[in-house]
C-alpha positions in Angstrom: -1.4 133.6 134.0 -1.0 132.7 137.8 1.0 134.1 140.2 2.8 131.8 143.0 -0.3 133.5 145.3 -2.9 132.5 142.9 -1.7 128.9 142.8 -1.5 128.7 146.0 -5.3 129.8 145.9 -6.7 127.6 143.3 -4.6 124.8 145.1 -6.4 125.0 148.6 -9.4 125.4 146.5 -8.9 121.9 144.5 -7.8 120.2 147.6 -11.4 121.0 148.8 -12.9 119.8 145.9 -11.0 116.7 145.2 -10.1 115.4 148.7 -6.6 115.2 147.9 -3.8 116.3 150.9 -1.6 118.9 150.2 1.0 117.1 152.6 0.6 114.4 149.9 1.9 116.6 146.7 5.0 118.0 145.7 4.4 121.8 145.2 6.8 123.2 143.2 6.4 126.8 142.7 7.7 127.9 139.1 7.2 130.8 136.8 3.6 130.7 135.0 4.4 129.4 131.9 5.9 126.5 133.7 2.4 126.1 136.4 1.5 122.7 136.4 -2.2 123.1 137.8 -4.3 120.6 135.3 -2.3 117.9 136.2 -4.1 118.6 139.6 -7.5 120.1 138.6 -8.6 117.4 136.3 -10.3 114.8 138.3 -10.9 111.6 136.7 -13.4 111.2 134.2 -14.7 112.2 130.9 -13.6 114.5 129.9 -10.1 115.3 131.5 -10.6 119.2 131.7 -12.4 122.1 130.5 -11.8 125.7 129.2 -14.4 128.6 129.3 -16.1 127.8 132.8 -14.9 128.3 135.8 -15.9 129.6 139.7 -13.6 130.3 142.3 -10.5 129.6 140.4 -12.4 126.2 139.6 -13.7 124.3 136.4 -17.4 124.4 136.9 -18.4 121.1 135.0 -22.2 121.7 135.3 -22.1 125.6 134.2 -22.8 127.0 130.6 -22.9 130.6 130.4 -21.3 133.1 128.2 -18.1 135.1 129.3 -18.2 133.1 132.2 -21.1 135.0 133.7 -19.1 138.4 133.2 -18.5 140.6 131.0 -15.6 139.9 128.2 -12.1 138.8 130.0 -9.6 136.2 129.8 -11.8 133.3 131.6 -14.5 132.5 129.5 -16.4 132.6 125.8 -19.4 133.8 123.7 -20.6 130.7 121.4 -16.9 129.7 120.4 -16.7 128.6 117.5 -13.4 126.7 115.9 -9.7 125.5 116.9 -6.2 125.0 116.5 -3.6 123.4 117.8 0.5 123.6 117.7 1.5 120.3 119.1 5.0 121.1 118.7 5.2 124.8 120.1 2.1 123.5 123.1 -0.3 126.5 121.9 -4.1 126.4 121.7 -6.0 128.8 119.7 -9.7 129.2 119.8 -11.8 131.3 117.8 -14.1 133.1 120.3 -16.8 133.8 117.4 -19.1 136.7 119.5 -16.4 138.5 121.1 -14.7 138.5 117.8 -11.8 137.6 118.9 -9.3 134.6 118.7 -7.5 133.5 122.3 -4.5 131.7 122.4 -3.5 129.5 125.7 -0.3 128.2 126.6 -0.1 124.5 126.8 1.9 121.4 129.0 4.2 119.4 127.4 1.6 117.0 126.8 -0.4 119.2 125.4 -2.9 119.9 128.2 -3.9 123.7 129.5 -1.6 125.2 131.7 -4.2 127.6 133.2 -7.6 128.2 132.9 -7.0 131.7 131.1 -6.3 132.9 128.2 -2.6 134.2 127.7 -2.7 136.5 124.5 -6.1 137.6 122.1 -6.2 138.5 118.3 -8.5 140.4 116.9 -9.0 142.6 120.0 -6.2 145.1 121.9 -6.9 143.6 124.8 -9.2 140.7 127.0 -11.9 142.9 127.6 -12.7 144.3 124.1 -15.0 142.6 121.6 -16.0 145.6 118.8 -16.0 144.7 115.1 -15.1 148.3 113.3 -16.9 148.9 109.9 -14.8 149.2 108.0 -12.4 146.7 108.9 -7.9 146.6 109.6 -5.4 144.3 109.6 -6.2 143.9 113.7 -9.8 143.4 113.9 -12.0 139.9 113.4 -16.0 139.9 113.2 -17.2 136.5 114.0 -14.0 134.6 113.2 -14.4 130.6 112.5 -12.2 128.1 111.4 -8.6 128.2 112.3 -5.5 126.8 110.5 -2.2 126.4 112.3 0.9 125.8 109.8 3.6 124.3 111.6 6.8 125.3 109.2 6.1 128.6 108.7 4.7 129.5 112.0 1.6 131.4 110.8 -2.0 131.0 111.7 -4.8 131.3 109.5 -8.1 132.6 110.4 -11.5 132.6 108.7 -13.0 136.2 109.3 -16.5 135.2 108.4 -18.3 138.5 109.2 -15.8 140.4 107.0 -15.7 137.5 103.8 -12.1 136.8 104.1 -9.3 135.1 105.7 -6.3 136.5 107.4 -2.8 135.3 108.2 -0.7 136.1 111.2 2.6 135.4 112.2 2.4 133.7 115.7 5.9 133.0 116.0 6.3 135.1 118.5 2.9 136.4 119.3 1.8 140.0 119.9 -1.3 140.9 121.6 -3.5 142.6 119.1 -1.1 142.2 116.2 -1.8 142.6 112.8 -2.5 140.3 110.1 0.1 140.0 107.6 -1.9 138.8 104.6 -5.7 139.1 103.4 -7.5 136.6 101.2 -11.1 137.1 99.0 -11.1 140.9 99.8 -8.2 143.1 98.2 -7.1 144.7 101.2 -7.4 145.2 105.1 -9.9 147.7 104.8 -13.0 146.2 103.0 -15.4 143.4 104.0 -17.5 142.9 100.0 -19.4 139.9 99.3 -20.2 140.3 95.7 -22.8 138.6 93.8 -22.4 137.0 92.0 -19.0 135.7 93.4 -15.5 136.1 91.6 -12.1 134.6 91.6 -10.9 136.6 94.2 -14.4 137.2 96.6 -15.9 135.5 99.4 -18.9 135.1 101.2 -18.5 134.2 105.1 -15.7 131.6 104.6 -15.8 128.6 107.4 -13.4 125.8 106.7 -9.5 126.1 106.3 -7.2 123.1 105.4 -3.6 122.6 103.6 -3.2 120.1 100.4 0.5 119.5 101.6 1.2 117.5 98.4 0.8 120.5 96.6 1.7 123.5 98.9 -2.4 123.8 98.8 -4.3 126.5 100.5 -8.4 125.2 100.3 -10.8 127.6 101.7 -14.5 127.0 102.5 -16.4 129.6 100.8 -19.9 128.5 102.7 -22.1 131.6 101.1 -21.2 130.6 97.6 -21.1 126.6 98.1 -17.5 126.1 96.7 -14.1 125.3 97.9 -11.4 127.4 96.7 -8.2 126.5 96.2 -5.2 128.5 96.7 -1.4 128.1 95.1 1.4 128.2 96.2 1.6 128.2 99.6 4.6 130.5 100.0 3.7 132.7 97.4 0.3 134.1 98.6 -0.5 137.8 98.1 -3.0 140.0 99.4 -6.5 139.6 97.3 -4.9 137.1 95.0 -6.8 134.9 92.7 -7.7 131.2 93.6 -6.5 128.7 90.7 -9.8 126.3 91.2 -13.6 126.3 92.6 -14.0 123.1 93.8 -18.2 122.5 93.8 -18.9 125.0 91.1 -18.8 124.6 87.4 -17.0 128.5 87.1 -15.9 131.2 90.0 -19.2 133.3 89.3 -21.7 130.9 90.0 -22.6 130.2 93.8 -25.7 127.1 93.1 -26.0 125.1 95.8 -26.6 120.9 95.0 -26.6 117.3 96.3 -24.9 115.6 93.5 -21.0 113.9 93.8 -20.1 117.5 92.7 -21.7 120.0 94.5 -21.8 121.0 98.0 -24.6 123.0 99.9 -23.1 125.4 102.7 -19.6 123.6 102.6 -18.1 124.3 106.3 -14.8 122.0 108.1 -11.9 120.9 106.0 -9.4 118.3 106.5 -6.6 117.0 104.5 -5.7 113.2 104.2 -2.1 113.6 103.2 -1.3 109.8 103.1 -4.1 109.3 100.7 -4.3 112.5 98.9 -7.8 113.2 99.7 -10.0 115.4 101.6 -13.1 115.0 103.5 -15.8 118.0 103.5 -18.4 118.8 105.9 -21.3 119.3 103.7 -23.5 120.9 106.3 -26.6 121.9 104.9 -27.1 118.3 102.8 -26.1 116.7 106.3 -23.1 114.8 104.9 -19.7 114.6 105.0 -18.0 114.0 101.1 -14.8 112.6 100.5 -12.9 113.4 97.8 -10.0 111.7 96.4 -7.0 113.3 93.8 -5.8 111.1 91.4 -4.2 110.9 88.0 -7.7 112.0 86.8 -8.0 114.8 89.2 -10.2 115.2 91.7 -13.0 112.8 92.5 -15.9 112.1 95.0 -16.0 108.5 96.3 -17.9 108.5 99.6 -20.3 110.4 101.5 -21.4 109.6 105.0 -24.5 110.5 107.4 -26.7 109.6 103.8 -27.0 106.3 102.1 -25.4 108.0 99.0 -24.8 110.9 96.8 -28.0 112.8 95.7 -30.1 112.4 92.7 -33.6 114.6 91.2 -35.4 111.6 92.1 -33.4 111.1 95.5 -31.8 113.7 96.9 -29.9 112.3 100.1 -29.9 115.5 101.5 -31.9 115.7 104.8 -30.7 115.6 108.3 -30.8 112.4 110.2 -31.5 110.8 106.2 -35.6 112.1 107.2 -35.7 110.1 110.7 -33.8 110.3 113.7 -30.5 110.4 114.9 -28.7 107.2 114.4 -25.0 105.7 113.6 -25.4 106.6 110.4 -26.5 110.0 110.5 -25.8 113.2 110.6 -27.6 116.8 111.3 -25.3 119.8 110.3 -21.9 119.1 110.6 -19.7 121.5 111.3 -16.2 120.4 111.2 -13.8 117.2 111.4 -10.7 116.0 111.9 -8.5 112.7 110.7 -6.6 110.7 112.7 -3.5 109.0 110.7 -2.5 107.0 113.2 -5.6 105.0 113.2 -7.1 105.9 109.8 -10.3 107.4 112.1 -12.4 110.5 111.2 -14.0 112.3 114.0 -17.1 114.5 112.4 -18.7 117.2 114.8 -22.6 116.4 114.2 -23.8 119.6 115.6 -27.6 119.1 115.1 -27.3 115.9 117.1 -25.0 117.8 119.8 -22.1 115.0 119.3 -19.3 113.7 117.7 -18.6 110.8 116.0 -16.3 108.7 114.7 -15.5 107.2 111.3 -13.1 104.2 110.4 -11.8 105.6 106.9 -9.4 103.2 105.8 -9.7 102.9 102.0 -10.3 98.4 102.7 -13.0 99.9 105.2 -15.2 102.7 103.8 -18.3 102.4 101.8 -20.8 105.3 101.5 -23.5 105.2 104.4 -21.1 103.3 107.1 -22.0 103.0 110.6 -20.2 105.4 112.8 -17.6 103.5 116.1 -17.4 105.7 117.8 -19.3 108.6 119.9 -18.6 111.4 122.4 -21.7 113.8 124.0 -24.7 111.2 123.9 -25.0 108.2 125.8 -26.6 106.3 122.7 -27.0 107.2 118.8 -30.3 107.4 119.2 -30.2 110.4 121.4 -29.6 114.1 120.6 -30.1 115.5 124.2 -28.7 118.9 125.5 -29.6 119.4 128.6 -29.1 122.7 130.6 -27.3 123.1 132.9 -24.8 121.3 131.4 -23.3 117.6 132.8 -19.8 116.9 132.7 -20.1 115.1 129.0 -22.9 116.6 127.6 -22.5 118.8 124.4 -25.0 121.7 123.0 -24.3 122.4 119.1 -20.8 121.7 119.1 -18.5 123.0 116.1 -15.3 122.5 116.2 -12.7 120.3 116.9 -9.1 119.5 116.9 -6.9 115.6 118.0 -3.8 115.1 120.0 -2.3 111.7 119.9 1.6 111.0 121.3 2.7 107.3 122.5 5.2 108.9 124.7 3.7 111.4 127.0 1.0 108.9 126.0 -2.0 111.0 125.1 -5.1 110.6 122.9 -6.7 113.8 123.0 -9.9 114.7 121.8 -10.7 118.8 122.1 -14.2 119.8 121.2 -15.7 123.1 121.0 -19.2 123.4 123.1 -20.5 126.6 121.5 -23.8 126.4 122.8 -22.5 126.1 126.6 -19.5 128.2 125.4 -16.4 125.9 126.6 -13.8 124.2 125.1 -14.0 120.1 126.4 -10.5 118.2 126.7 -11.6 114.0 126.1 -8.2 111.7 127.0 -9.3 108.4 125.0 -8.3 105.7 126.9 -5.2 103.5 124.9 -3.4 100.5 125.7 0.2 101.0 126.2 1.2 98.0 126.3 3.1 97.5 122.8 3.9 93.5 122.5 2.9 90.7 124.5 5.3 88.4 126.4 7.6 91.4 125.4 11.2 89.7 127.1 10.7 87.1 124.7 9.4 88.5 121.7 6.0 87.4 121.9 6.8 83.8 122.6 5.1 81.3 124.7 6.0 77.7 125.5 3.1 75.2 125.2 2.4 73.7 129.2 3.6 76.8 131.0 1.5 79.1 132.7 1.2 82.9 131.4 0.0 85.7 133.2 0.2 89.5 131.8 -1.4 92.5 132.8 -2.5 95.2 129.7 -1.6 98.6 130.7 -3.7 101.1 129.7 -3.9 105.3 129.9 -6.1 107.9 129.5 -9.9 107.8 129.0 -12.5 107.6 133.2 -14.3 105.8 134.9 -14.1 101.2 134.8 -12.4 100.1 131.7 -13.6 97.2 129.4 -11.6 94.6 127.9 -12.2 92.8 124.8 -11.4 90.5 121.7 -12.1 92.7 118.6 -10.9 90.5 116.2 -9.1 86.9 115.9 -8.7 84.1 118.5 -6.6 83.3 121.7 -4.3 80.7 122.0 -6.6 78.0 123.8 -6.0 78.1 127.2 -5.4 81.6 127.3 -8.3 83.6 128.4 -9.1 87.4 128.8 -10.2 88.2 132.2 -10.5 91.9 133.3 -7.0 93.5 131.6 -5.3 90.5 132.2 -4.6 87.4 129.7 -4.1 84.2 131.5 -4.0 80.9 131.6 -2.0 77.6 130.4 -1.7 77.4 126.4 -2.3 73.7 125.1 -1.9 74.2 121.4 0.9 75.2 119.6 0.8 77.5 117.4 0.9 81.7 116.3 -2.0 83.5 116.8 -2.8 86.6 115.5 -5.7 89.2 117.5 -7.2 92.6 118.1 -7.9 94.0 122.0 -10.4 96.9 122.7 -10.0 99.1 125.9 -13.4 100.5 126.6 -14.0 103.8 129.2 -17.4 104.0 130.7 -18.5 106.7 128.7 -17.7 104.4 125.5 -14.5 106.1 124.4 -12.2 102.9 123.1 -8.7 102.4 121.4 -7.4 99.2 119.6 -3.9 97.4 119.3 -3.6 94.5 117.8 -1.2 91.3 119.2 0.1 88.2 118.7 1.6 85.6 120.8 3.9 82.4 119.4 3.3 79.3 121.5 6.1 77.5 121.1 6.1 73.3 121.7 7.7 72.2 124.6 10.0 70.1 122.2 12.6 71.2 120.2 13.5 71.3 116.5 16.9 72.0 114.7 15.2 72.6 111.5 15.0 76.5 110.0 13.0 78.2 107.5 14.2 80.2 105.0 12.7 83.1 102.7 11.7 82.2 99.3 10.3 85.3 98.3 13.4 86.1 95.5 11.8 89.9 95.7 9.0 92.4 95.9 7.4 93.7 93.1 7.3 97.8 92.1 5.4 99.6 94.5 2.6 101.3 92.2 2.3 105.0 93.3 -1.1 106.1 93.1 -2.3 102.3 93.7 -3.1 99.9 96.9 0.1 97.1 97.2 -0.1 93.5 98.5 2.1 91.1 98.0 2.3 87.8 100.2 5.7 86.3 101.4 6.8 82.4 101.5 8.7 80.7 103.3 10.2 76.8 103.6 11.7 74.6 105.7 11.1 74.5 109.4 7.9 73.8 111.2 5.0 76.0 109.8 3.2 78.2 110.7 5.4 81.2 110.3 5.6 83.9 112.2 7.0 87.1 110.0 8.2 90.6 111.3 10.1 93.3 109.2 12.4 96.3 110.1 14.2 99.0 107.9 18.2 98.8 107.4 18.4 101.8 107.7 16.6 104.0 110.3 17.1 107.4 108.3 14.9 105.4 105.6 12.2 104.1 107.1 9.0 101.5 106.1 6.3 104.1 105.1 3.8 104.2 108.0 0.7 102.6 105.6 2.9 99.4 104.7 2.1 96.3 107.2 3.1 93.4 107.5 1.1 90.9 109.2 2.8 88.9 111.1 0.7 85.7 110.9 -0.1 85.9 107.1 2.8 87.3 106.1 1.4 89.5 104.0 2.7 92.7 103.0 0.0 95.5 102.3 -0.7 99.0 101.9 -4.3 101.2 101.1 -2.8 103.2 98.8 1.0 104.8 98.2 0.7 108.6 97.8 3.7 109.8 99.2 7.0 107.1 98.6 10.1 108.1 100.1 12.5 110.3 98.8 15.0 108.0 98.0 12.7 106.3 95.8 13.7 102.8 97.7 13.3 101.4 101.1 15.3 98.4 102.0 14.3 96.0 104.6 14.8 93.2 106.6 12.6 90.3 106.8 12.3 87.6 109.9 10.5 84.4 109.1 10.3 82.3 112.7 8.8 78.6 112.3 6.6 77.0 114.9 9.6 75.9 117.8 10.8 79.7 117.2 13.6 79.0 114.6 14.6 82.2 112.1 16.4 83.2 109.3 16.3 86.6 107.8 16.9 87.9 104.2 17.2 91.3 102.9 14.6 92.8 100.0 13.7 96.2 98.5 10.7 98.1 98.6 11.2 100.2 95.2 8.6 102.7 94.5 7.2 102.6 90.6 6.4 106.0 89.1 2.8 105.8 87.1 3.0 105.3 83.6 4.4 107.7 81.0 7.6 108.8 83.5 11.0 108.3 83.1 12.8 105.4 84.3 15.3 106.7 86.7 18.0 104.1 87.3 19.1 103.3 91.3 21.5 100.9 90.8 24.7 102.5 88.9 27.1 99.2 89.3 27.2 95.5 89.8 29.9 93.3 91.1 31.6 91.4 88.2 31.0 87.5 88.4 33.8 84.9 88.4 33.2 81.9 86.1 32.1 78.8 87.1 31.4 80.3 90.2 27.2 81.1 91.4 26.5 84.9 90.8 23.7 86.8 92.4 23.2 90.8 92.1 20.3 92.3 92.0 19.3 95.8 90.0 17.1 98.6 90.7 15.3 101.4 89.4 12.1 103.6 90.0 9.2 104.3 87.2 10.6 100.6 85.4 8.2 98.1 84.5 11.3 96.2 82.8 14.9 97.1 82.7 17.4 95.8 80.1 20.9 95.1 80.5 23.7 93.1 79.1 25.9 90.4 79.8 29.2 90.4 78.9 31.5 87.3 79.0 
């Protein structure tokens, strides 16, 4: 932690380094905790900051040395090896692999390092410590791995690998040197077996942690006997308690490695998809990554990536770089990964190839084999280069990795662990902030009038790159630089995708539209025809397409909830040019079982009407029909009547008129 004097010394320091006048910033002097030094330390670039390396109070970008060329303190690493992070409570845990030991580092508000040392340690009494007793205690770690932070309860999970089990602390309020208040695969604090052949309740150097929250889930990585274990329930766990499945093997005392849809070979990172039930695997010795999906049949593989398919006796599909070199499609020992929500992406540390890449894993997107969009630590995909020293972006067999994203702060963070140059690399990806075009007038335009608007954009270094990804500008408009310009001569909606680029290739997407309205007018308005939606299938993609009539076509649709405690799941869109409604697949429906909504149809000269309809979420077949609606108005005679009934898991629900 810094004092006020050692602020004041690592700020004369940066002002060196970075040119920048101290009669230019306002120093405010606060307690450590509140030391706002990154926001000044991190000069522009990629990445935005880095932990483990460091001289004179300084990051040292082009420096790669264990324990930060000292013995073990509070400043650097030996061959880190996973993270985690508490968004919410702004902590950063790093599993410190050969010091044994797991540091924790106080974070901003947005989420980036306070300092550039380490606040508290696990696993050790104290920063300068890095033993492994034999046998082991509730305190000590030998070559801990993968971390698992569980917001709700508070308590972090850690993968002892050198003692074949996983330990749980309470990091509520965090101790230095605490103990571990739970022990998994060994059946107590005191032993560190590997049996073999393995049992229900053993492990063997366990390296990937992830929670199933549909399920209150545990699943463990059991890398020495190829399998995935799964633990249940989550609240419940008990020192050396059984697991309830082994995902990869056939029974819990076989260990046989494979490169079928079923097996796994040295099984490693975790992640869960919770939106989609499923859960990608880091299959590091067949150079893959697996993803599995749960469905009413169970549990099922439907893609792999980094090979062009699941392995067979007569091709196995299991070597790294699929036999060749690196490529966009290929993978050499990953380690771990990481899924985005926001933007359906999967980011897959390929440690072999010293990178990481990304994935676009949206269920209408993935096919086994995909290319990779997007890469961090090479310059090409071609390339698997580590050079040493170390550059400012360069990675040596990297291993784990954890993702940041807030549209407030806004950030787009991208940590990766370095293990071979022993840091911790902070990547900002750049992302357009500006959320609707022509935004004072909701994205309208008038046809002969000149537009000019400047994209904002955040995060990522260096010159940033503009583009169309997708769709088509209104003709006459024209993308120059980060602006959109020009004189629109057509009428019409149209509907497109922008890319911000960084120089180092990092990108972000949002996607637009703007309404050019004809300089006439029209006192004609469209209405909805659409009487209702149909069941929501859970379990099942949804898509449905909404009509309109009257007006001027096109139409231009937009949606909101009626009520904001009940919001439109985040996987339903509705594209506001088609006026389709879709979503990949609905795992998790709302509580209330119904989601009611407001729909806006707005014709060509920008006329609108709105009407009011009912997402209902349909239970899968076999449950019971739970009715929503429990009255309707009586009708008068001779008078129109309209009412409309609900209920979840109904195909069809009867009822009778009575005159």
């Amino acid at each position: 932690m810094l004092t006020p004097h050692a602020f004041l010394k690592k700020l004369c320091l940066l002002t060196t380094r970075v040119g920048l006048s101290v009669s230019a910033l306002a120093l405010v002097i606060s307690t450590p905790a509140q030391a706002q030094l990154p926001a000044l330390g991190y000069p522009s670039g990629s990445p935005i900051g880095v932990l483990g390396q460091s001289s004179s109070g300084n990051i040292a970008y082009e420096q790669g040395i264990a324990n930060n060329g000292s013995t073990t303190n509070n400043l650097g690493f030996n061959s880190p090896g996973y993270l985690a992070l508490d968004s919410a409570g702004h902590r950063l845990f790093v599993s410190d692999t050969q010091n044994n030991r797991v540091l924790v580092f106080l974070l901003n508000n947005d989420n980036t390092p306070q300092n550039l040392d380490a606040d508290y340690v696990l696993g050790q009494p104290d920063f300068f410590s890095n033993t492994a007793p034999n046998p082991p205690n509730a305190a000590s770690l030998n070559q801990p791995t993968a971390l698992l932070y569980e917001p709700k309860s508070k308590k972090l999970f850690v993968a002892d690998t050198g003692n074949h089990r996983v330990l749980r602390f309470d990091v509520a309020i965090i101790t230095t040197g605490e103990n571990a208040d739970l022990v998994l695969g060994q059946p107590g604090f005191f032993s560190r077996n590997a049996p073999d052949p393995p049992t229900r309740t053993s492990m063997n150097a366990p390296q990937g942690l992830a929670l199933r929250f549909a399920k209150q889930e545990l699943l463990v990585a059991d890398t020495g006997n190829n399998r995935i274990l799964v633990y249940w329930p989550l609240c419940c766990l008990t020192d050396g308690m059984n697991a309830e499945s082994p995902l990869g093997q056939g029974s819990f005392t076989t260990k046989t490695p494979g490169y079928s849809a079923t097996k796994f070979d040295a099984p490693t990172g975790i992640v869960y998809d919770q939106d989609h039930d499923r859960i990608f695997v880091a299959d590091t010795e067949n150079h893959r990554v697996v993803i599995w999906h749960y469905n009413r049949f169970g549990i099922q593989a439907f893609y792999v990536l980094g090979q062009a398919g699941f392995g067979s006796t007569t091709s196995p599909n299991n070597l790294p770089n699929r036999g060749g070199s690196p490529s966009r499609r290929s993978l050499n020992t990953p380690k771990d990964l990481k899924y985005d929500p926001v933007r359906y992406r999967l980011f897959v540390v390929d440690s072999g190839n010293h990178r990481v890449v990304g994935y676009d894993v949206k269920l209408n997107h993935i096919t086994s084999g995909q290319d990779a969009s997007l890469l961090l630590g090479q310059s090409s995909y071609t390339e698997s280069l580590s050079p040493s020293p170390p550059t400012a972006s360069s990675l040596n067999t990297p291993t784990g990795l954890d993702l940041y994203y807030d549209t407030v702060t806004p950030r787009d963070l991208v940590y990766t662990i370095d293990k071979g140059n022993h840091r911790l690399l902070l990547h900002d990806l750049p992302q357009l902030t500006t959320s609707q075009l022509a935004n004072t007038s909701n994205g309208v335009i008038v046809q002969g009038v000149a537009y000019n608007e400047a994209l904002n954009v955040t995060g990522g270094g260096g010159q940033y790159t503009y583009t169309i990804a997708s769709g088509i500008l209104p003709p006459g408009i024209t993308l120059t630089g980060n602006t959109l310009s020009g004189t629109p001569t057509d009428p019409g909606i149209f509907c497109f995708s922008l890319r911000v680029e960084d120089q180092y290739g990092l990108f972000n997407e949002n996607e637009y539209y703007l309404h050019v309205k004809p300089s006439g007018t029209s006192s004609s308005t469209p209405f909805i025809t659409t009487p209702y939606l149909p069941h929501v299938p859970i379990g099942f993609p949804y898509g449905i397409n909404l009509s309109a009539t009257g007006g001027t076509p096109p139409y231009r649709w937009s949606w909101s909830a009626t009520d904001t405690n009940n919001p439109i799941p985040k996987n339903f869109v509705l594209n506001a040019c088609s006026g389709r409604i879709e979503s990949d697949l609905v795992i998790n429906p709302p509580s209330a079982g119904i989601v009611q909504i407001r729909i806006t149809v707005a014709d060509l000269y920008n006329n609108s009407s709105s009407f009011d309809l009912s997402l209902l979420f349909k239970s899968p077949s076999g449950t019971v029909c739970v009715s929503v609606t429990t009255e309707i108005p009586d009708a008068i005679k001779g008078q129109p009547y309209k009412s409309f009934i609900y209920g979840t898991g109904c195909d069809i629900i009867n009822f009778t008129a009575v005159d």
